[in-house]
C-alpha positions in Angstrom: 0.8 -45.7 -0.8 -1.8 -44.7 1.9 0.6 -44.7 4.9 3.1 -42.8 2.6 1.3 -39.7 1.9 -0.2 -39.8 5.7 3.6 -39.8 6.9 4.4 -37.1 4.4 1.9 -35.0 5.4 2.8 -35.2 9.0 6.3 -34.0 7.9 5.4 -30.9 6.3 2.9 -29.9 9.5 6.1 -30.8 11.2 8.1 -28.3 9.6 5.6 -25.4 9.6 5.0 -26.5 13.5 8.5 -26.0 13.8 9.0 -22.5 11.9 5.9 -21.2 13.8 7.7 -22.0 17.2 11.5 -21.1 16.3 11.3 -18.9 13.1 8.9 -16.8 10.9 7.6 -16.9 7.4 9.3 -13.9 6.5 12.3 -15.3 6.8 11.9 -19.1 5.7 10.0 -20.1 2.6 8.7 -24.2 2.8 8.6 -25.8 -1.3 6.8 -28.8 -1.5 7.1 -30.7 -4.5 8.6 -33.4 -6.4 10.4 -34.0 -9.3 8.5 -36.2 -11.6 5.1 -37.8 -11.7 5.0 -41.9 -12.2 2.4 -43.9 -12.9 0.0 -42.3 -14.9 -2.3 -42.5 -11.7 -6.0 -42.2 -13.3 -9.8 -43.5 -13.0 -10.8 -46.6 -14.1 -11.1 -46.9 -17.6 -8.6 -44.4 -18.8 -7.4 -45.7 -21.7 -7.7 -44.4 -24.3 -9.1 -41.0 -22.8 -8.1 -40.1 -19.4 -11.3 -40.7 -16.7 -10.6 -38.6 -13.4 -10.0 -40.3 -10.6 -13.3 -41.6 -8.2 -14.3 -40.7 -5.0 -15.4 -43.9 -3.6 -16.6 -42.1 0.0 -14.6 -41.4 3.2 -12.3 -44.7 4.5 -13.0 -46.7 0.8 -10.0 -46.4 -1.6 -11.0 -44.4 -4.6 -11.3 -46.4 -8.7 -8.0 -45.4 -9.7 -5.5 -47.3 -12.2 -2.0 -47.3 -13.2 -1.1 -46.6 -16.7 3.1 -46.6 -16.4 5.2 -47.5 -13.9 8.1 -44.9 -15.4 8.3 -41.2 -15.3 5.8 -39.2 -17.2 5.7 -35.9 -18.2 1.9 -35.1 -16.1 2.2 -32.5 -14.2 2.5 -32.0 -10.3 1.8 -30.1 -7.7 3.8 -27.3 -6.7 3.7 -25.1 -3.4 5.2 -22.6 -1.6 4.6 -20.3 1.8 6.5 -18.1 3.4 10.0 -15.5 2.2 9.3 -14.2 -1.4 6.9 -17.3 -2.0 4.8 -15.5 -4.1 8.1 -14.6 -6.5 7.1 -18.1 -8.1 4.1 -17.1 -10.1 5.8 -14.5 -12.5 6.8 -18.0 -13.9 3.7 -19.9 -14.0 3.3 -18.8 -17.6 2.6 -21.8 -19.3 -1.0 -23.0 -19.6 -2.7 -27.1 -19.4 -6.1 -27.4 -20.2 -7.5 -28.8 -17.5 -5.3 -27.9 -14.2 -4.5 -24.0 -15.7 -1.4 -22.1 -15.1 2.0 -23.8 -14.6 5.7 -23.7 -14.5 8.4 -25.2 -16.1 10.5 -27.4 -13.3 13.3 -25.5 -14.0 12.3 -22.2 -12.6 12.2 -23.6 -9.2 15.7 -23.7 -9.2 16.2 -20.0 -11.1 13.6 -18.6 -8.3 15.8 -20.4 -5.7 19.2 -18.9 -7.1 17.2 -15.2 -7.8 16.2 -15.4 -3.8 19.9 -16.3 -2.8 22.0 -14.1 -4.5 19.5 -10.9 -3.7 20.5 -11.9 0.1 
């Protein structure tokens, strides 16, 4: 899961590498997200109440557990940089207790359509 995230990482500074050298950011906008958490990934101990997540210090694996191995309906993270990013947050209306404002997945794609058809 380590190497995963590490290789994923590298691809987004690959891409914002890449529009810094051939394009600009007020032309390109970069989305990272995903379409579903799995897993249930939590601190030790999490069941019944949820336990965050511990930092174990640099190079140990933090006490985490996983409570599903389907979808779930957590939340993830969303983000966007560059052309109209910011036209995302009119829809980060709903609220979690914890993490704050959010969106509906949906209105990635209705942002995505919006920032089309205005071109």
């Amino acid at each position: 899961m380590i190497e995963e995230q590490i290789d994923f990482d590298k691809a987004v500074q690959a891409v914002i590498k890449w529009v810094r050298k051939n394009s600009n950011w007020g032309e390109t906008l970069l989305i990272v997200t995903g379409d579903h958490e799995t897993g249930y990934l939590n601190g030790p101990g999490s069941d019944p109440t949820w336990e965050p997540i511990v930092n174990n210090g640099k190079a140990i694996l933090p006490g985490m557990a996983w409570y599903s191995g389907n979808h779930t309906n957590s939340l993830i993270p969303f983000f966007s940089i560059g052309f109209n990013a910011q036209s995302f947050k009119q829809y980060a209306n709903l609220i979690d207790p914890v993490r704050g404002a959010y969106m509906d997945n949906t209105n990635i794609a209705q942002v995505i359509f919006q920032l089309l058809e205005s071109q």
